[in-house]
N, C-alpha and C positions, 0 to 999 in steps of 0.2 A: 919541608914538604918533599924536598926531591928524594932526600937522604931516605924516606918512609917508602916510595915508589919503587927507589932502588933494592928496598930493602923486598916488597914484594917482589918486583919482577926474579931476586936471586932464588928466594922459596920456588915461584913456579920453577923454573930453570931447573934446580933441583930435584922437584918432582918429576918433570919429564927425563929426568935421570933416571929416576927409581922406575917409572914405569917400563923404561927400557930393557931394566934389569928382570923385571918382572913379566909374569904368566897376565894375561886379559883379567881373568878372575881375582886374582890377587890385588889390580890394579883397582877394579871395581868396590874390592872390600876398604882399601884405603880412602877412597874416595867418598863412602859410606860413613867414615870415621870422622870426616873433615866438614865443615861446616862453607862450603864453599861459595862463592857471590857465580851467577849466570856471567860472569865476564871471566872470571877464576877458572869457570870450567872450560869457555871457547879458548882460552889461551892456552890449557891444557890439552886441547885437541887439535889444536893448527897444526 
């Protein structure tokens, strides 16, 4: 179980990578793409 948490927590991490590299809008379309849980997206906004 840890090994699966760690394995999300490294995705988000990730993402908040790409969003940094990225324009608002662009961020937005990804995020349009992705099938994400309301906890997936507060973590990606802290």
């Amino acid at each position: 179980m840890e090994e699966f948490f760690d394995e999300d927590m490294t995705e988000i991490e990730s993402m908040r990578e790409e969003r940094k590299k990225m324009r608002e809008k662009d961020f937005a379309k990804l995020i349009n793409k992705k099938d994400l849980s309301e906890f997936e997206l507060d973590e990606l906004f802290m």
